[in-house]
C-alpha positions as a LaTeX table, in Angstrom:
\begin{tabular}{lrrr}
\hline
Residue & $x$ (\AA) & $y$ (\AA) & $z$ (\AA) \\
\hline
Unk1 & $-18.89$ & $-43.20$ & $-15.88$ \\
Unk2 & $-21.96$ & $-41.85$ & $-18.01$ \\
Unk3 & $-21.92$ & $-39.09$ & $-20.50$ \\
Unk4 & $-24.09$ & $-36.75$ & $-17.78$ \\
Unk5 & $-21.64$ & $-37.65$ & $-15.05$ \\
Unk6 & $-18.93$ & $-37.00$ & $-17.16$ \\
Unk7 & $-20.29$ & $-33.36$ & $-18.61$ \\
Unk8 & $-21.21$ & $-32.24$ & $-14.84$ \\
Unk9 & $-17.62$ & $-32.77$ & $-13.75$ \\
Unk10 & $-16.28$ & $-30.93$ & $-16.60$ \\
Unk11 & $-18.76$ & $-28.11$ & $-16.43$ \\
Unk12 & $-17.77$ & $-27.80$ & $-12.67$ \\
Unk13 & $-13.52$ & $-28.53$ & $-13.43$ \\
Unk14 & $-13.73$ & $-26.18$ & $-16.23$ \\
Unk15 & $-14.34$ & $-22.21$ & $-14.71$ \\
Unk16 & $-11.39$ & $-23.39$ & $-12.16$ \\
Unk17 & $-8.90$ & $-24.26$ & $-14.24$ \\
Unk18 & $-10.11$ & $-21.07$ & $-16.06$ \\
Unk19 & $-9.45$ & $-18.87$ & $-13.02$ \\
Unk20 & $-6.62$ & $-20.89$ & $-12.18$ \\
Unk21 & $-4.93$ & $-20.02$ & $-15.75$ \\
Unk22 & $-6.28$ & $-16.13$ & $-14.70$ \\
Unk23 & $-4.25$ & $-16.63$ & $-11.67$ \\
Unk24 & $-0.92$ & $-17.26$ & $-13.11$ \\
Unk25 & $-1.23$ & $-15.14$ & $-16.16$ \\
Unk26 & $-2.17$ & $-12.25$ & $-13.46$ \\
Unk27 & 0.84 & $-13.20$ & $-11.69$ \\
Unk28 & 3.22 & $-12.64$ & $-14.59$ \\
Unk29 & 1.86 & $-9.63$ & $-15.81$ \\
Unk30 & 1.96 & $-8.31$ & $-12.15$ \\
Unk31 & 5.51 & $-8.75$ & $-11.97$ \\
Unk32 & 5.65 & $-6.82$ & $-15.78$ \\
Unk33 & 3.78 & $-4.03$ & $-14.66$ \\
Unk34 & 2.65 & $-3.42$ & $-11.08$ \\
Unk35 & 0.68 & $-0.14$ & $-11.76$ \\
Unk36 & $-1.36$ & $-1.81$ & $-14.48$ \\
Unk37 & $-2.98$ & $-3.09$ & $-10.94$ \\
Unk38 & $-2.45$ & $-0.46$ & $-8.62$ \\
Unk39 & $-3.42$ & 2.39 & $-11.19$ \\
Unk40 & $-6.21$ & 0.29 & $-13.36$ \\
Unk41 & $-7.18$ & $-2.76$ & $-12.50$ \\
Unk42 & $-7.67$ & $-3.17$ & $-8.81$ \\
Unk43 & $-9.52$ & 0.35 & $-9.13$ \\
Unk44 & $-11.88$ & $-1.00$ & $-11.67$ \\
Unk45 & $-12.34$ & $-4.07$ & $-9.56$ \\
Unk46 & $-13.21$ & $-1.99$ & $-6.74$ \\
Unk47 & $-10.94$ & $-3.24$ & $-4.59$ \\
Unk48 & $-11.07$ & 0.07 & $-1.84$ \\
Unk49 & $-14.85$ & $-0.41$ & $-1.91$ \\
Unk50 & $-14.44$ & $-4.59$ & $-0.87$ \\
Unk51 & $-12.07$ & $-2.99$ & 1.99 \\
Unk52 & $-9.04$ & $-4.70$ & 0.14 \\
Unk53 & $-7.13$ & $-1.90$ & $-0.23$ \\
Unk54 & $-6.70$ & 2.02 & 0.71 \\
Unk55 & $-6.74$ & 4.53 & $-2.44$ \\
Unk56 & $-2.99$ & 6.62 & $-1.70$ \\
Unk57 & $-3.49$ & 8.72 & $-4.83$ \\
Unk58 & $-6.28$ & 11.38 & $-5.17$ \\
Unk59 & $-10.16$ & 10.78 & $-5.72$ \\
Unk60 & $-9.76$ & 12.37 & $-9.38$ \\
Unk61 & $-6.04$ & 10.30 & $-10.40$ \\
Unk62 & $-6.46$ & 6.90 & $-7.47$ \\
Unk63 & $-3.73$ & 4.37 & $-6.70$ \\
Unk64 & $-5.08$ & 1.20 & $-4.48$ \\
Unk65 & $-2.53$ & 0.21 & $-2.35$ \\
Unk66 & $-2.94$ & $-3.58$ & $-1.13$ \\
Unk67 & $-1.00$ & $-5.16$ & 1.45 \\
Unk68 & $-0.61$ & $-7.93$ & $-0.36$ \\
Unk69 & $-0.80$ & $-7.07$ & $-4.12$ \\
Unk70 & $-0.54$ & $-10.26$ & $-5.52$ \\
Unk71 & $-3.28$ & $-11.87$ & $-3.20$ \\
Unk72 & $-5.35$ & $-8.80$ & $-5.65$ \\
Unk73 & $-3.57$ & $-9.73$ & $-8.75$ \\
Unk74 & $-4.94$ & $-13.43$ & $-8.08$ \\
Unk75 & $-8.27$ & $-12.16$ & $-7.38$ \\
Unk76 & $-8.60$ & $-10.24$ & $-10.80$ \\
Unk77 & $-6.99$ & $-13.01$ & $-12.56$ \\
Unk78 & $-9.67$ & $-15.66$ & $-11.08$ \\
Unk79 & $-12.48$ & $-13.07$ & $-11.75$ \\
Unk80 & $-11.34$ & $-12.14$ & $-14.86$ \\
Unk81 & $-11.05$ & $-16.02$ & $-16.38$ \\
Unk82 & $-13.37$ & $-18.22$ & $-14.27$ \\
Unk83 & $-16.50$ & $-16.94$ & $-16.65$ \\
Unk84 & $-14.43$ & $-18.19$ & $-19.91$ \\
Unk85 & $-13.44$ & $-21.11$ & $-18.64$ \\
Unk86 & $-16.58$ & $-22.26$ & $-17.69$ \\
Unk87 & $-17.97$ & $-21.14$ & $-21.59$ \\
Unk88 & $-15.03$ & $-23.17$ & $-22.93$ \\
Unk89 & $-15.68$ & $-25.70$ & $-21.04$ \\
Unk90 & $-19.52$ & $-25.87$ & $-21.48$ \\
Unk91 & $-18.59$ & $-25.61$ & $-25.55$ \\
Unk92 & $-15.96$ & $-28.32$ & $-25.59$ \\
Unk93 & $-18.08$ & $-30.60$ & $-23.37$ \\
Unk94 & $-20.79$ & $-30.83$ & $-25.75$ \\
Unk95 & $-18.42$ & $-31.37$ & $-28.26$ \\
Unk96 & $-17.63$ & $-34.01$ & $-26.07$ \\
Unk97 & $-20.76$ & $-35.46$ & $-26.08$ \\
Unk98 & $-19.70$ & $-37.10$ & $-29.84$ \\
Unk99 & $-17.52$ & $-39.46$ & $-28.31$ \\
Unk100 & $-18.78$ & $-43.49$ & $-26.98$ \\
Unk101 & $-18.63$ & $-42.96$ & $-23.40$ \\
Unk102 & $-18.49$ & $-41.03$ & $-20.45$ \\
Unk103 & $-14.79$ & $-41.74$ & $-19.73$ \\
Unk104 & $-13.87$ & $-40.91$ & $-23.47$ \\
Unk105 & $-15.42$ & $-38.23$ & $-23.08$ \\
Unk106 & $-13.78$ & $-36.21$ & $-19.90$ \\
Unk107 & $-10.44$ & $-37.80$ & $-21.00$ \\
Unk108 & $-10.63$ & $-36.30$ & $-24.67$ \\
Unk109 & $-12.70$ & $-32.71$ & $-23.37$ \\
Unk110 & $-10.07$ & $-32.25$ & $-20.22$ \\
Unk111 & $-7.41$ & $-32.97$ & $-22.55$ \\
Unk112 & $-8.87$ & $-30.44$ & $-24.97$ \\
Unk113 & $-9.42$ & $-27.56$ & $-22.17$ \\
Unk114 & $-5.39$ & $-28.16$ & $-21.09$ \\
Unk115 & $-4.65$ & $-27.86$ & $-24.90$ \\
Unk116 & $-7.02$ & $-24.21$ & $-25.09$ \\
Unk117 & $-5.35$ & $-22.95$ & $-22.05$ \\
Unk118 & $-1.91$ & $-23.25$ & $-23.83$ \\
Unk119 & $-2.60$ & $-21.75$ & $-26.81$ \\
Unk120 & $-4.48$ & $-19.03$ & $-25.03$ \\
Unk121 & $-1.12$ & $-18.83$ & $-22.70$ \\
Unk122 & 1.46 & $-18.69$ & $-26.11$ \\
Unk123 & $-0.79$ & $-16.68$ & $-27.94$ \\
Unk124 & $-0.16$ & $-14.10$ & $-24.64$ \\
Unk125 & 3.64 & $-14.56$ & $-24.66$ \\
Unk126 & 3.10 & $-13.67$ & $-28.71$ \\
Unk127 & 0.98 & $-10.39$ & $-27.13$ \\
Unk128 & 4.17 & $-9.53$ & $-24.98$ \\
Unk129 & 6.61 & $-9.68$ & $-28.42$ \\
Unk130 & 3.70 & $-7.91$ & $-30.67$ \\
Unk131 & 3.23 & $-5.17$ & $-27.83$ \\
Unk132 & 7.32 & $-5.26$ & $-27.77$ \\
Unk133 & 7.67 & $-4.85$ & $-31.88$ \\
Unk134 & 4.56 & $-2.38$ & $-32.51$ \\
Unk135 & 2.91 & $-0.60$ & $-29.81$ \\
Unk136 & 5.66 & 0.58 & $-28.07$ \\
Unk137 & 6.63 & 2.23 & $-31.21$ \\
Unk138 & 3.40 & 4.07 & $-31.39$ \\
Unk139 & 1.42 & 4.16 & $-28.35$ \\
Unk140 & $-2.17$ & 2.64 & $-28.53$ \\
Unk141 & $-4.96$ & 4.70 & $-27.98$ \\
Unk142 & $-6.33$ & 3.19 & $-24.57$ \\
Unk143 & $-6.84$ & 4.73 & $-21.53$ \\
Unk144 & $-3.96$ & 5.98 & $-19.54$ \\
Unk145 & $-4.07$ & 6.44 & $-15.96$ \\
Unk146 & $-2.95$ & 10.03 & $-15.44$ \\
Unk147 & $-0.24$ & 9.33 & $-13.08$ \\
Unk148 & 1.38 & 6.56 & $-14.78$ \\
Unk149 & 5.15 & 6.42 & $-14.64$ \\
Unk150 & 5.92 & 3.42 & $-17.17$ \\
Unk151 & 3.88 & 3.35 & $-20.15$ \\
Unk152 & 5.59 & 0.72 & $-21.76$ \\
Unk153 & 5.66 & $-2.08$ & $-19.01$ \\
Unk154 & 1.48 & $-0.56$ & $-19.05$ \\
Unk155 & 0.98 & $-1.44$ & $-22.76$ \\
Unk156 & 2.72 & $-4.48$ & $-22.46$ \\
Unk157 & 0.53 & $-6.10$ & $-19.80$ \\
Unk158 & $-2.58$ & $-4.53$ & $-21.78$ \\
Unk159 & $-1.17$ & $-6.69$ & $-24.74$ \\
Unk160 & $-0.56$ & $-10.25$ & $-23.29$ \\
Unk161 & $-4.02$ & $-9.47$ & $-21.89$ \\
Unk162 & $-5.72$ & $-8.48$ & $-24.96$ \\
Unk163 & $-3.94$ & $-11.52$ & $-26.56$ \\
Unk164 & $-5.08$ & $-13.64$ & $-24.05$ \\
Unk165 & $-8.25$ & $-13.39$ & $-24.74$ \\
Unk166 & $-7.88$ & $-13.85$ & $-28.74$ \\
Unk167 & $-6.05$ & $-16.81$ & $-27.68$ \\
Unk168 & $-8.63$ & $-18.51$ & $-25.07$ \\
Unk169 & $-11.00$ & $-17.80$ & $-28.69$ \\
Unk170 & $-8.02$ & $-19.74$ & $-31.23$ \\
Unk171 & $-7.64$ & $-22.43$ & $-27.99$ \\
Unk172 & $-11.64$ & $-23.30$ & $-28.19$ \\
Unk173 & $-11.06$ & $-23.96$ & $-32.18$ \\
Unk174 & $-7.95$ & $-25.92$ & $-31.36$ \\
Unk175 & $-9.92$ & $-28.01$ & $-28.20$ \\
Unk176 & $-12.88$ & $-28.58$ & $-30.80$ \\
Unk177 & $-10.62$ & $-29.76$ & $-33.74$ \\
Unk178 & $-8.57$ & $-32.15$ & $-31.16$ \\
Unk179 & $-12.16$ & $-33.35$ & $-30.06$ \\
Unk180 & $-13.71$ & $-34.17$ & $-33.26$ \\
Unk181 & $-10.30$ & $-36.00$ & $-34.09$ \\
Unk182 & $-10.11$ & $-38.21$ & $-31.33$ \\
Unk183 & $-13.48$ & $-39.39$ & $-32.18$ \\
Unk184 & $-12.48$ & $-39.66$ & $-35.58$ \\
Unk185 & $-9.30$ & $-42.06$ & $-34.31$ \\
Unk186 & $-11.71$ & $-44.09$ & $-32.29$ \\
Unk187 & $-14.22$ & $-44.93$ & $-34.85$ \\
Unk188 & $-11.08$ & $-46.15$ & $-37.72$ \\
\hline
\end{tabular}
């Protein structure tokens, strides 16, 4: 396989194992906190205005009701990631282009994209504790849908998200580093 092959099938792998990590994180912190999608996210989706789902609060304070909620939890996960995967995986693949080969590199830069997505994945669960220890304690200033009922199962869904992100960021260093290592184990 050449180096172009190689860098087209990672720059097409990449935004779907992206979404697909948006997926299951969306699907964890749906079962945390329901209303941080009924009450936030599928309304700032728009999911009433793709016909998805029916708005059962008010126009001022809405609720989207799906029928199936985590069909729209796996929406906004896949919409929410794809993008960052495929930036991670555009990044790391031209990394990638360092190494000898075209097999080299998608073996080293797939390996490196599985090694971001995990630290972007602990660096959530570390969100979850740090949202646990310190901003339940004193309650972020975000925005708060008005008729909220759990605040805390809210903030810490906002957390592992926030986290998330930060830790897609720390993942790309960690992908990079791995990269320019396994090149560095090929040439000795």
């Amino acid at each position: 396989m050449n180096k172009f092959l190689a860098l087209l099938l990672i720059l097409i792998i990449a935004p779907i194992l992206g979404g697909l990590y948006g997926i299951l994180n969306d699907q964890i912190t749906y079962t945390i906190s329901s209303e941080y999608y009924t009450k936030f996210k599928f309304i700032q989706f728009g999911f009433e205005n793709w016909g998805l789902g029916k708005n059962i609060g008010t126009e001022n304070i809405p609720e989207i009701k799906l029928r199936n909620p985590r069909v729209g939890a796996s929406i906004i996960g896949f919409l929410a990631t794809w993008w960052v995967g495929m930036i991670i995986g555009i990044l790391l693949g031209f990394v990638g282009l360092i190494h000898k080969n075209g097999k080299q590199l998608f073996l080293i830069t797939i390996k490196s994209f599985v090694l971001t997505i995990v630290i972007a994945l602990l660096t959530g669960i570390i969100g979850l504790l740090y949202g646990k220890l310190f901003l339940l304690k004193s309650r972020p200033n975000w925005y708060f849908p008005e008729n909220l009922i759990d605040f805390d199962r809210f903030i810490l869904v906002g957390s592992v998200h926030n986290f998330s992100y930060l830790g897609g960021l720390i993942g790309l260093i960690g992908g990079i580093t791995y990269s320019i290592r396994q090149k560095k184990k090929y040439v000795e």
